[in-house]
N, C-alpha and C positions, 0 to 999 in steps of 0.2 A: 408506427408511421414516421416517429421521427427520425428512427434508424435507418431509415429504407430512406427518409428524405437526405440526410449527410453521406449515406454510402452511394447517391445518386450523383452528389456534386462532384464526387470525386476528385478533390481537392488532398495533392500531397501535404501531409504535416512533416515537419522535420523539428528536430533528429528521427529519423523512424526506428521507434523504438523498438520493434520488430527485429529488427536487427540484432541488440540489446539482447535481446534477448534469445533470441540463437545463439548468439556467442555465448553466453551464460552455457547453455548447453551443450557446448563442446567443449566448455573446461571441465565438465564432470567427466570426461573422457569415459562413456559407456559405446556401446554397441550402436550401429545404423546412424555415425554421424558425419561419414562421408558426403552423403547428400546434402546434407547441410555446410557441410565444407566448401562443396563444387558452389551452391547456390550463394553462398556471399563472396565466394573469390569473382561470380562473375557478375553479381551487384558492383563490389569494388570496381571493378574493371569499366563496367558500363558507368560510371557515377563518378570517375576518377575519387578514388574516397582514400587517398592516400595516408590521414591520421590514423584512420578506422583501422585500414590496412597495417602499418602498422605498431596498433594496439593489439589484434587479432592474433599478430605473427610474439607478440611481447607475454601473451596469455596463454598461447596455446605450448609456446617455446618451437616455434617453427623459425627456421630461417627466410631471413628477406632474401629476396628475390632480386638483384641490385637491377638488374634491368628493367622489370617493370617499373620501381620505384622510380626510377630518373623518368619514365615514360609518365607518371601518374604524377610527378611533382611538375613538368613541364607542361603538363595541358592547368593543373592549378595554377599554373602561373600567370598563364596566357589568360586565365579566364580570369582571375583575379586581375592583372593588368588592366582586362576591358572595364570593369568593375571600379577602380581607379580611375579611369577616362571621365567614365559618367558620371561620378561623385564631383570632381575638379570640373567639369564642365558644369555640373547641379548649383556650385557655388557661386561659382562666374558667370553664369547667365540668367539662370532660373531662378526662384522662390524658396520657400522651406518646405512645399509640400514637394517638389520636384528632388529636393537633399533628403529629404525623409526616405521618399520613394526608394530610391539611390543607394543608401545607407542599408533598406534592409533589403533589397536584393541581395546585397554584398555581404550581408547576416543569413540571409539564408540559406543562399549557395555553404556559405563556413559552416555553419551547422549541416545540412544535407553531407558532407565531406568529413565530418562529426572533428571540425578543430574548435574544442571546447574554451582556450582563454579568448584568439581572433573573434568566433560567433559572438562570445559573451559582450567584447568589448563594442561591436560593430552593434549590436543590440542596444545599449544602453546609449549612445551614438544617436540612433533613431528612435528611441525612446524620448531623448531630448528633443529632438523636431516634430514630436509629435502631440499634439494640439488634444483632435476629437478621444472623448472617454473611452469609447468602446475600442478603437483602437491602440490606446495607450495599452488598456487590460489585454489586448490579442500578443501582448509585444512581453509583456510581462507571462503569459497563460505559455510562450515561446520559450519562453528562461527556465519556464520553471522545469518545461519537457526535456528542456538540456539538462536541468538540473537530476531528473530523473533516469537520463540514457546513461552517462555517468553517474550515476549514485553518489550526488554531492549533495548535501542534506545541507551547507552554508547557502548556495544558491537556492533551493527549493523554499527552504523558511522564509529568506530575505523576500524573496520575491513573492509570496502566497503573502506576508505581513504587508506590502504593498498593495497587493491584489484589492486585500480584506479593505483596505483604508481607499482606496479608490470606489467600491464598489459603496460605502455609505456616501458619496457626491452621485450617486446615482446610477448603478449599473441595470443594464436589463436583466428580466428574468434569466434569460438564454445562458448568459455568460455567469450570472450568480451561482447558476445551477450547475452548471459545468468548474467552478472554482470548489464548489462544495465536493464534486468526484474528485480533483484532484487535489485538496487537501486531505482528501479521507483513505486516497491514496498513499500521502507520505506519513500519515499516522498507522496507516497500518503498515507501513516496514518501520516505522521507529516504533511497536508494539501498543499504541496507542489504540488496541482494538475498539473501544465504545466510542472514542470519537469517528471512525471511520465506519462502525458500522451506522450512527446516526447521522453523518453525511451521506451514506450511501443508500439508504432509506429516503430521505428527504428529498435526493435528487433521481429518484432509479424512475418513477414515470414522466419525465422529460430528458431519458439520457441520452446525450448526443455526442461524449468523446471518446470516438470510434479510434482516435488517434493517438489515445490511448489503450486502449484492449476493446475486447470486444462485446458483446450483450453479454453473451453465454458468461464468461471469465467475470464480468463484471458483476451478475448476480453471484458467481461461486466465491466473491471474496467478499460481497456480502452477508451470504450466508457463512462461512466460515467466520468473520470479527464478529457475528450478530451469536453464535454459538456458544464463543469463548468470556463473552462479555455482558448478554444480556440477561433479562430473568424469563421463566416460561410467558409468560404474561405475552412482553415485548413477541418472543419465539413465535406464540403460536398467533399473535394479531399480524406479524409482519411476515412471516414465513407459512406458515400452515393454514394460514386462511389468506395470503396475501398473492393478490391474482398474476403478479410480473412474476412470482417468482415461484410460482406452482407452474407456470409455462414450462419454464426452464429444466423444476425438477423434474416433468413428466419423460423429458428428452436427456436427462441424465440421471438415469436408476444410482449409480453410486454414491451421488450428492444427498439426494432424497433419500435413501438411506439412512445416512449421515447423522443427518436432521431429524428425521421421522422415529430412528429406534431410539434415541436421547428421549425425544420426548414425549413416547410412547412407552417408556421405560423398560427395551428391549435390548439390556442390559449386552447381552451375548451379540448379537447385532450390531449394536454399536460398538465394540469391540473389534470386531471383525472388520469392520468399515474402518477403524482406525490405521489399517495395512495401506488402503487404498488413497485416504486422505496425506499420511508421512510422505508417499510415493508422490502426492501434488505436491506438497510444499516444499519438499525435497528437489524438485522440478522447474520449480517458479523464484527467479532470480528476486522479485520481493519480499519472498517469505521465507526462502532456504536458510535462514541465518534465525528463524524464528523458529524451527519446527521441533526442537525436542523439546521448546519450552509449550510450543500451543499441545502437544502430545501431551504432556506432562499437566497442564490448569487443566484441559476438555477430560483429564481421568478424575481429578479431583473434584473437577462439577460433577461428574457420575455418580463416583463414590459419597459427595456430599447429598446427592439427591436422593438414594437409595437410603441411606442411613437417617434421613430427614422424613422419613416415614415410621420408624421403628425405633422404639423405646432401647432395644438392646436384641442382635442380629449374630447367628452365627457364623466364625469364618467360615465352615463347608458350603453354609447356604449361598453366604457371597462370593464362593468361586464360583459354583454352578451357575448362580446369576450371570456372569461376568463369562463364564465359560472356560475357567481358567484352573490351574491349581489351588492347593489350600496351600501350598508354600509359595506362590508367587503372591497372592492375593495378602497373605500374612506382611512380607517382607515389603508390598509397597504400603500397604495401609502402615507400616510401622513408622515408613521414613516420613508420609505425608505429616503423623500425628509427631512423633518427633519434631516437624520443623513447622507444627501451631499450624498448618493448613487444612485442616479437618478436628471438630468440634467433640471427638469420641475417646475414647480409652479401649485400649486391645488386654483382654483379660485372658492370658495367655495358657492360664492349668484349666480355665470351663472352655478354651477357646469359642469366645465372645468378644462382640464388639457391643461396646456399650457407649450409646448419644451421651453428651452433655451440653446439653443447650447453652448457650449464653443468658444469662438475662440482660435481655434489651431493655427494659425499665431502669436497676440496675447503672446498665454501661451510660444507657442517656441522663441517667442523673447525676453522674461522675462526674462527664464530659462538661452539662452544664456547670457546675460547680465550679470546676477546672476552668471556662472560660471566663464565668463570671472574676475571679479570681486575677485572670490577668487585664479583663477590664479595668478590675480597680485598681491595682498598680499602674497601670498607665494614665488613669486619672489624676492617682497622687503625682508620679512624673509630672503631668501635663498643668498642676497646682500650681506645684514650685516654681516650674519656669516663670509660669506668671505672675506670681507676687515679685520675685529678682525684677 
């Protein structure tokens, strides 16, 4: 309901990330991206987006166009002029909500046009004229989307660390919730999976920024950080029994999948879904920079969960599982257990994989020791000073 209520208002957000992320997809330069081509040359054109423009022609390695370009710099001029008018006239005659007002027209218009230093500055501009909370957070929720169209992760922090410290003076539910989507956002392109998936949990039945992605996308990146990061526990209370996101998977067989042979232990399955999921992240301008390593933990959860069963496992048995060779299965179990990331021993003349548990009693009594240890030295430190 509340989806349907924000896609009713229809209300532009800018930078429109949309954009963003088309472009993203024509620098991978595959097959059927002329369409996509035509459709932001005549966004550009309709929207005078002359940065956009180009940044577009600087990615793609196309040539500019000098005539459009003078045509698209001259209508921002003219518009930015007006824009000028109103601000000097804001000062000179009106108040600070009429300079406010003023101020982020002329922020918005620059970001709609995607000029990432002008927007930023004309935002913080109107940030200072701006008085009411819920407002302030809409001005800052604005920075951080810039910070996101660009993939500037200084802008995004700075601005979410404000956010966070505004919203204990009192923010509404609405906007809390919607600050928790898009911090759980820039954690999960800086690989911060469990925090994004526990933001994206917390916020997923009141989620309303559509102006950010969309339901669908929004549950598949929950479930994808909730995958890589959480325990079966979290999996099957939040996903396998959790009613937003069993909607989702009924209408997306690949995702459910995904999810469902992991943790249904349908080893071969889940394997196979692993083509389809490379192919999303590979795809998705947030996570493309992420995907051999999510590839790479989501086989070692496998592998960790299957041998978490079994005192000592043969490698034939675990390629069949797996659906795979006894020489692939061999050579990646070698490299995970080589680099401490699986808890076993490859016993290579019985070809056998043999568990070695940790002992958690053990490690936890170490650990304590270990810190008790450094308490006391910083008691003795904390002595000396004091008698001096």
């Amino acid at each position: 309901q509340l989806i349907k209520m924000a896609e009713e208002e229809k209300v532009e957000h800018v930078p429109n990330i949309d954009l963003a992320n088309r472009l993203f997809l024509l620098t991978l330069h595959e097959t059927d991206e002329e369409d996509i081509k035509v459709e932001l040359l005549k966004t550009i054109k309709e929207k005078s987006m002359t940065p956009f423009y180009i940044q577009m022609c600087h990615d793609l390695k196309l040539p500019l166009e000098e005539g459009l370009l003078e045509e698209l710099r001259a209508r921002n001029a003219d518009k930015l002029s007006d824009f000028e008018e109103k601000i000097k006239d804001a000062e000179e005659n009106l108040g600070d909500v009429e300079q406010r007002d003023a101020l982020l027209s002329k922020a918005e218009y620059l970001s709609m046009i995607c000029d990432k230093e002008q927007a930023e500055s004309s935002l913080r501009k109107a940030f200072e004229k701006t008085v009411p909370l819920g407002q302030r957070l809409d001005i800052l929720f604005h920075l951080i989307r810039l910070g996101l169209f660009f993939m500037d992760h200084d802008i995004i922090t700075r601005n979410i660390l404000k956010a966070k410290s505004l919203m204990e003076e009192g923010g509404d539910w609405e906007r809390k919730n919607k600050l928790k989507v898009y911090e759980g956002l820039h954690a999960m392109t800086t690989r911060n999976f469990k925090l994004a998936a526990v933001n994206f949990f917390d916020a997923m039945a009141t989620f309303t920024c559509t102006e950010l992605m969309e339901y669908q996308t929004f549950i598949k990146y929950a479930v994808f950080a909730c995958v890589i990061s959480m325990d079966r526990n979290f999996l099957k209370e939040k996903i396998i029994k959790g009613a937003e996101v069993l909607e989702v998977l009924h209408s997306n067989k690949a995702l459910n999948t995904f999810v469902r042979s992991l943790y249904d232990c349908h080893y071969e399955a889940f394997f196979k879904s692993l083509v389809w999921v490379e192919s999303e992240l590979k795809h998705d301008r947030f996570l493309s920079v992420h995907c051999h390593y999510y590839i790479r933990e989501v086989r070692i959860k496998a592998y960790a969960q299957i041998l978490d069963s079994y005192r000592s496992l043969s490698l034939q048995a675990m390629a069949e599982a797996f659906g795979v060779t006894f020489e692939f299965i061999d050579k990646d179990l070698s490299r995970f257990v080589a680099m401490g990331r699986l808890n076993c021993r490859i016993d290579r003349v019985a070809a056998v994989v043999e568990t070695n548990r940790p002992n958690q009693k053990n490690y936890h009594y170490q650990a304590t020791i270990k810190q008790g240890d450094l308490l006391l030295n910083r008691l003795q430190k904390l002595s000396r000073i004091i008698n001096i």
